[in-house]
Each structure stands twice: as structure tokens, then as C-alpha cells.
C-alpha positions, -999 to 999 in steps of 0.1 A, spaced: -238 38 5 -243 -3 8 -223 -21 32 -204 -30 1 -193 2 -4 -159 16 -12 -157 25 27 -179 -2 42 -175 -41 47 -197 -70 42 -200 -104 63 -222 -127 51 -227 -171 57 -214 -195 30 -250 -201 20 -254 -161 10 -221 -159 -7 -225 -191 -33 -255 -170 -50 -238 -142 -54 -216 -138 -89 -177 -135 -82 -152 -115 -103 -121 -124 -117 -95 -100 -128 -69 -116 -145 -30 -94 -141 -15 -86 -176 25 -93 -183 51 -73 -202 87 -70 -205 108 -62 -178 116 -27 -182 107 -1 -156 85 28 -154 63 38 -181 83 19 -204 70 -13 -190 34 -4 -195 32 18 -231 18 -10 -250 -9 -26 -227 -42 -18 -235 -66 -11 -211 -93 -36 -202 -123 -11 -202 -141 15 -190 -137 29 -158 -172 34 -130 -175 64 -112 -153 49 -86 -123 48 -111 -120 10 -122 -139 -15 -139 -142 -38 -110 -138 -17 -81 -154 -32 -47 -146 -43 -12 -122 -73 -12 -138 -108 -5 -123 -125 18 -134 -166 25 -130 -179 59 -132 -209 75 -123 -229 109 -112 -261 105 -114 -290 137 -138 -318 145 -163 -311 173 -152 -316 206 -181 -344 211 -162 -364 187 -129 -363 206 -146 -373 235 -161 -401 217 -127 -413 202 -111 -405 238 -77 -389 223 -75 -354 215 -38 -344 200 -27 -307 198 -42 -285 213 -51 -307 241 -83 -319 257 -86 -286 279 -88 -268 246 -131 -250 236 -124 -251 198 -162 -242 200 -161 -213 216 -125 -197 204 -146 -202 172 -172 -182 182 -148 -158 197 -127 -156 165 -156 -153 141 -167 -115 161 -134 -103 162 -123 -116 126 -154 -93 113 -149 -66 135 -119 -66 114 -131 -64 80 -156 -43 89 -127 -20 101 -107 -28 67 -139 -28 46 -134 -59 31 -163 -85 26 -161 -113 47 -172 -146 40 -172 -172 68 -184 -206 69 -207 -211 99 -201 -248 105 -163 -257 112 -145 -280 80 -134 -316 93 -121 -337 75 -111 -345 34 -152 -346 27 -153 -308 38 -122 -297 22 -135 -312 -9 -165 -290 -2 -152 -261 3 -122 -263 -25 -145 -268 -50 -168 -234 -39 -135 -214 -39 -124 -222 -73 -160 -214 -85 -161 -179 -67 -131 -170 -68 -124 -144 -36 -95 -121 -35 -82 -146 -4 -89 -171 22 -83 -168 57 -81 -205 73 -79 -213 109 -70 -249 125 -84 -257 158 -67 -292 155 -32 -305 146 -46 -330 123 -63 -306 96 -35 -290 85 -33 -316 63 -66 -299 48 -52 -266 47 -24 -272 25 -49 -291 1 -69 -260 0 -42 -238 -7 -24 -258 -29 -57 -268 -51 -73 -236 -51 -43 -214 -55 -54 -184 -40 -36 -165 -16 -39 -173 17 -38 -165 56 -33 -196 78 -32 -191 116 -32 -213 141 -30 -201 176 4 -217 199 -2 -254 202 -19 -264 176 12 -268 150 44 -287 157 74 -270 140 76 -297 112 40 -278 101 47 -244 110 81 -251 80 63 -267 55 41 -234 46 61 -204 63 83 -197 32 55 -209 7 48 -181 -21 10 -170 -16 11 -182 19 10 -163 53 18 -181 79 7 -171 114 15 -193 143 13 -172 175 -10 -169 202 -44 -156 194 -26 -126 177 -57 -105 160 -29 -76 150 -13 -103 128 -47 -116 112 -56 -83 104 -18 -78 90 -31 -104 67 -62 -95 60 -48 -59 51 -25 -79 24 -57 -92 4 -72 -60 9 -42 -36 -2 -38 -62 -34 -76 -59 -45 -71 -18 -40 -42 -24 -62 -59 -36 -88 -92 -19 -88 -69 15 -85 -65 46 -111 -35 68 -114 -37 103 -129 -5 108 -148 1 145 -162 21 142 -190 25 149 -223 41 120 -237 19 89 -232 -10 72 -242 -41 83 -226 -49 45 -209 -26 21 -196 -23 -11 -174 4 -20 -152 16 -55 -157 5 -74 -126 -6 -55 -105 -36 -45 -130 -36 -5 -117 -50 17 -144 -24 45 -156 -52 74 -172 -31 100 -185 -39 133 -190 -15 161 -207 -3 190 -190 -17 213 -212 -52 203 -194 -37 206 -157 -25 238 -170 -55 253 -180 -73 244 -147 -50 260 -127 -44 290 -147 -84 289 -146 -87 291 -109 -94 318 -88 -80 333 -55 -109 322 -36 -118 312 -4 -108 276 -6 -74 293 -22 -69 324 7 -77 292 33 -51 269 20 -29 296 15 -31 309 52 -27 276 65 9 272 46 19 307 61 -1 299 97 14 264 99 51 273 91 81 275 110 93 303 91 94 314 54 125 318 40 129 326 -5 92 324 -11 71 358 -14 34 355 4 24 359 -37 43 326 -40 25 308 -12 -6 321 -29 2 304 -61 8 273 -45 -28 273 -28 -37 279 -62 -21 252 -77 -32 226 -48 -66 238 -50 -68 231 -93 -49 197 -84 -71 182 -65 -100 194 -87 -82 176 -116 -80 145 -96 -121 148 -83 -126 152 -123 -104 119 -132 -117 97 -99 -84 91 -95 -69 69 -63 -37 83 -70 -18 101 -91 17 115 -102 27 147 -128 58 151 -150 64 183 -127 103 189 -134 98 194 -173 65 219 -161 85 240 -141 120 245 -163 99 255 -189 79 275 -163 49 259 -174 35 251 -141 51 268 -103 60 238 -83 38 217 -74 51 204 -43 28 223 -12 6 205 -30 17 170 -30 30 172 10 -9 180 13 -24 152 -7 5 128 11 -8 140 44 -47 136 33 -34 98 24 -35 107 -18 -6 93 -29 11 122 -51 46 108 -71 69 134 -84 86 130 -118 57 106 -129 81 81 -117 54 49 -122 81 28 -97 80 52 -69 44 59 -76 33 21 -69 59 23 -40 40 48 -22 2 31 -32 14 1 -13 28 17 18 -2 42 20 -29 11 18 -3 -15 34 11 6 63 -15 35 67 19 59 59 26 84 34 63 77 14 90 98 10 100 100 -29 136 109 -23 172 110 -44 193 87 -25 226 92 -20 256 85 5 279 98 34 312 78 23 328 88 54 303 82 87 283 56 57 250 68 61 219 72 40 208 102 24 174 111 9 167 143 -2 135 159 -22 115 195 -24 85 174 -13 74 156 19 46 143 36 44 158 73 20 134 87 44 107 88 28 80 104 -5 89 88 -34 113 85 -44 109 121 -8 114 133 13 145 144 24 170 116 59 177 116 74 209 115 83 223 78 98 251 68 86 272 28 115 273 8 117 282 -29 122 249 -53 160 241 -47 173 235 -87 144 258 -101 150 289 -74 114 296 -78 79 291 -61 74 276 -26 81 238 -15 84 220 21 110 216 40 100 191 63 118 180 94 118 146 102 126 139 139 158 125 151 158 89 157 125 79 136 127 41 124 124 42 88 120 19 59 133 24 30 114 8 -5 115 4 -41 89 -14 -59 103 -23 -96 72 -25 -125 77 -58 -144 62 -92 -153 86 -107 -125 81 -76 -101 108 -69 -75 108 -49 -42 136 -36 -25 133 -37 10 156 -19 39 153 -5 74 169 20 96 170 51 115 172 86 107 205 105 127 198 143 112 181 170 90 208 186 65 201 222 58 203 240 20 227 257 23 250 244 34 245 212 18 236 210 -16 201 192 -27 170 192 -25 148 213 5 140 180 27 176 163 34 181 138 58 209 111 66 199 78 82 217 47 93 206 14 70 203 -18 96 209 -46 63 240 -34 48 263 -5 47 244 27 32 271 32 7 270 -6 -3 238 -2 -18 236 -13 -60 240 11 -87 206 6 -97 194 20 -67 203 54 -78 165 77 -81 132 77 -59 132 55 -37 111 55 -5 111 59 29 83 58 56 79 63 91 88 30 117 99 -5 107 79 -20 81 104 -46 68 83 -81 78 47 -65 62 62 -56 34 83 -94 27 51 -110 38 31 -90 15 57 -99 -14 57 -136 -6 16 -136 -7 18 -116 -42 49 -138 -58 71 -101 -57 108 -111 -53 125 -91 -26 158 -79 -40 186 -82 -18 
């Protein structure tokens, strides 16, 4: 594989870059309905490479540093913010190693100019080479008070979405205003803070993945190619029938007895299912994932409910806490909403989501989220595995589903993104008090109540009624940035 792999990450000067050809990939508006419903009559904009999507690559990322050599403040004997003790030279040198150690971490392309911009000649320059190439996003960084001026030029004239940081002292607050709350602007004034570059950096990358991005859907009631308004991700549907046959196809073997043994091995304890259950459920992971290795799919979701009342299908749900847990986004209910939710908190945060029912404790007013499905590597694939217990599907009474425990105490953010031309996210935060058990309580295998930080749990809309959700630690500010940069409205 090329550094420009899916996987790898490319730096290169200016001088490389302005030879090469850019893409463009223009987002594709509906109406304002939700779910599939929003997407049914947008056509797809062509065929897909072996990597899933017409234009899939590494996201490019332009940077540049903008300040006047230090010889020329010593020639004009003043030197503003950030004083005159201040090596713009070699923080730039500094930066630029760290700033691709960082993209070669995030396997995004990084562009970076060698020579620092100064002055309304180089921003000229360098504005006019961006609206030619056209790179997912620009990541600018002032050395010097005075060219901010140059930085809102650039981001105002080229219009692509941008990182601005400039390290403590170099901004007064009057600067640090004028762009903070801008749409397609993150602002990042804080002292040589590399977490919060690559927070940015991540943005532009999870937005490209977005949009170069396939979903499997397994269904039997829509159109086999679709686009999502916006965001550009590819909906490539396939009907049950076909899902079906694979798994009815598959044999018990050793891929199937391993997976199988690992549910019973990894287990708390096995409560309705029979070990032929568990079987079936290796089986049905096993045919999955070969579906989704056949579609080159990023992600995917199923119609499962309608397969297993009509007993179609066993439950598919050892299945999706696997993929969750391998970093596949798997959405239950082919629920597009909670779907795309859980793409941009797996690529965003590096967490698996929750698709949960929420509901309400009027009396302590406390969250509720409750589903036959969980991830158990909550903070990610290289993080702990919670405990889980196999349970039969909760409405259904048949097959074998997770029970996951989710520890006491857990920050947690809870999210909805809503499909539309004017997309919306709904964003909250809080802390998980308890695991429910079924029985006694009612719902689905994984229960658990939380307390909501932004507003009374049972204060939350009526529209806020099916799959939301919820992943591990306080995400609230990476999401809202990542809204602002994208022009997604955060619904209160």
C-alpha cells in the first residue's frame, strides 16, 4: 500500500502538491425528512472502487504558518504579540514534525508550506492555490498578532473549513471573538496544545471518511443505491433475502466453533439461550461479516426486527456488539439517523455508540437507554471489554443477545444526528448511576439509567423518542466543534 493509502498518510511541500490533481465532491440536498425517507430519491453519483466509494482517499489537509521573519522585526525594532523573546523560527520547525507526526497517525495527507506566509502578497498566494486544489481543510498557524488579519481573508475567500491556532500570546481577546463562533471555523487559542490540533485535524479527517463512506443496508424495501444529503455517504442496499442465503449457506466451521466458544468462554453466565443458540449466532456473525467483505462496506445497518418476527433471520445482535467492538459500525432497525450517529462517534471519538430506546425515571428523573445490543469495548477496540451476560432477544424470546454491563459512574454522551438538507445534532452529557436487570424491569437486555448534566432527563422533546446514542466519556465540545466546522445545527 502507498503512503496514500486508506491506512497511511502523506506529507508533501507546496511545490509537490500544486501538480498533483485535487478532487471535489460536491454534498447533495433533499427535503428535511429523516431516515431513509430523506434519501429515497437521490441518485447515486457512481460507481464504487474496491475501497467502497468513488473518491475514497486520505484527507488533504493544507497548512501553513503565518509571521514575518524575526530578522525583519529586528530591522523594524518593534515586535508586538508574542514578544521579542518569542523563536517563531524554530516553534515552526517544531510544529511542522509534530503536526505530521499527526497526520501520519490520522492518515491524512498533509500539505505544508515550507516558507512561512507574511503579509497580504502571500495570502494572495496561497488563497488563490487553495481555491484551485481544493483540500478537504486548512490548518493555519499565526506566529504574529498582526496576520490574523490574513487568516480571516483566507478563510473567508476560500471558504473551506478551517483549523486556526495560535499558541497563548499571540491573539488578544478581540481576535480570539471574531472567529470562535464562526461556522467552518475552529478556533484554537491555548498554549502549544497538539491534542487540540489533532482534535481538529480529526474533524477534516472524520468529514472526508464521511463522505467517501458506504453503508450496507439489508432490507427489502429500498432502492439498491442511495446518497445521503450532505454528508455524501453511500447507502448500497441489499435485500434480506441475500443476507439470508449466506447465512443459511454457512457452515459450522472453525471460524464458527471459534466465535462461538469465545461468546460462551467470555461470558458471565448464560441465562435463556441453549449452547445451539450461541452456535447460531457465530453462525450468523460469521455470514455478516462475509456480506459486508463482499459489499466493501465501512459500515452497515439491517432491518433486523422485521427478520426476526417473521423468524427469517435469529437475532443478529452477538454479532453487531462484535463488529461495534472491532470499530464496524453495525445500526439496528436500519435506522439511517442512528446509523450516521454512530459513523461519527466511531471516526470522531475512536468509540463504539450505544443505539438505545430512550426513556425516563419520572420520579429520581434520570435517563434510560435500553437495547438487546451493545458494544463492550466502550472506549474503543484497544480498551477493556466489559462484562456481558447471553440472554435470549427480550420482545422476540428467542436466539442469544448481550447483556452488557456498563460500569457505574461512566461519563457518557448522549447523540442524535438528524439526516436532512439543514442537518441537526442533538448533543447531551452525563453519567451512568446503574444497570437495570430483565426481569424485573421491563425492556430490552442492556438497561441502564444515567443522570443528563444539560437538562432534566425527563425534559427531553418528544421527538427524541427512538435510537439515540450514547458513548463512553464526555464528548460534548468535539462533537459542537465538529458541528460548527460542518454547518450541522446543534439542537438544544
Amino acid at each position: 500500500m502507498s503512503c496514500c493509502g486508506n491506512h497511511g498518510s502523506c506529507w508533501m511541500h507546496r511545490r509537490d502538491f500544486l501538480r498533483a490533481a485535487g478532487l471535489a465532491a460536491a454534498g447533495l440536498a433533499v427535503g428535511p425528512e429523516s431516515l431513509l425517507a430523506a434519501v429515497s430519491n437521490v441518485p447515486a453519483t457512481g460507481p464504487a472502487n474496491s475501497q467502497g466509494s468513488a473518491s475514497k482517499g486520505p484527507a488533504t489537509i493544507r497548512a501553513a504558518f503565518l509571521y514575518p521573519s524575526t530578522e525583519s522585526l529586528k530591522k523594524e525594532g518593534y515586535y508586538s504579540w508574542p514578544g521579542s523573546n518569542f523563536d517563531a523560527e524554530g516553534h515552526h520547525r517544531d510544529y511542522a514534525a509534530r503536526i505530521a507526526a499527526i497526520a501520519k497517525e490520522l492518515g491524512v495527507r498533509l500539505v505544508l508550506d515550507e516558507q512561512a506566509l507574511a503579509g497580504p502578497a502571500a495570502a494572495d498566494r496561497f488563497i488563490q492555490e487553495v481555491k484551485q486544489q481544493k483540500p478537504d481543510g486548512l490548518l493555519l498557524i499565526p506566529f504574529k498578532k498582526s496576520e490574523w488579519e490574513s487568516v480571516k481573508r483566507i478563510i473567508a475567500e476560500t471558504g473551506v473549513p478551517t483549523v486556526a491556532m495560535a499558541t497563548i500570546g499571540v491573539l488578544l481577546m478581540p481576535h480570539i471573538q471574531e472567529l470562535r463562533g464562526k461556522p467552518g471555523v475552529f478556533v484554537i487559542s491555548s498554549l502549544d496544545n497538539f491534542d487540540a490540533i489533532r482534535d481538529g485535524m480529526n474533524m477534516i479527517r472524520t468529514r472526508k471518511w464521511l463522505r467517501d463512506a458506504v453503508i450496507l443496508s439489508i432490507a427489502d424495501d429500498q432502492p439498491a443505491e442511495l446518497t445521503v444529503p450532505v454528508l455524501g455517504t453511500r447507502i448500497r442496499g441489499v435485500p434480506m433475502k441475500k443476507y439470508s442465503e449466506v447465512y443459511r449457506a454457512m457452515p459450522v466451521d472453525a471460524e464458527v466453533m471459534q466465535v462461538a466458544k469465545a461468546y460462551l468462554g467470555d461470558a458471565k453466565e448464560r441465562r435463556e439461550p441453549s449452547e445451539a443458540d450461541v452456535l447460531e449466532a457465530a453462525r450468523v456473525h460469521v455470514a455478516l461479516k462475509r456480506l459486508i467483505e463482499q459489499e466493501r462496506a465501512d459500515a452497515m445497518m439491517m432491518k433486523c426486527l422485521d427478520g426476526i418476527q417473521k423468524r427469517v433471520i435469529p437475532p443478529p445482535c452477538m454479532s453487531f456488539m462484535d463488529l461495534r467492538d472491532a470499530g464496524m459500525v453495525a445500526g439496528c432497525q436500519n435506522d439511517l439517523d442512528a446509523t450516521l450517529t454512530m459513523m461519527i462517534g466511531q471516526q470522531l471519538l475512536g468509540r463504539p455508540g450505544f443505539q438505545h430506546n430512550p426513556a425516563c425515571d419520572t420520579i429520581k428523573n434520570l435517563y434510560y437507554g435500553s437495547h438487546c445490543t451493545s458494544p463492550r469495548k466502550l472506549e474503543g477496540p484497544a480498551g477493556p471489554a466489559r462484562e456481558y451476560i447471553l440472554r435470549s432477544h427480550a420482545e422476540a424470546g428467542i436466539g442469544t443477545v448481550p447483556q452488557v454491563l456498563w460500569p457505574d459512574g461512566m461519563d457518557v454522551t448522549i447523540a442524535e444526528y438528524v439526516v436532512g438538507d439543514k442537518p441537526e445534532m442533538l448533543v447531551y452529557t452525563g453519567k451512568t448511576v446503574a444497570n437495570y436487570d430483565t426481569p424485573p424491569a421491563g425492556g430490552c437486555r442492556t438497561s441502564l439509567c444515567a443522570t443528563l448534566n444539560e437538562i432534566p432527563a425527563c425534559d427531553m422533546k418528544p421527538e427524541h423518542m427512538l435510537h439515540l446514542a450514547m458513548f463512553a466519556g464526555n464528548h460534548a465540545a468535539q462533537l459542537k466543534a465538529f458541528c460548527q466546522m460542518f454547518g450541522i445545527a446543534v439542537r438544544a
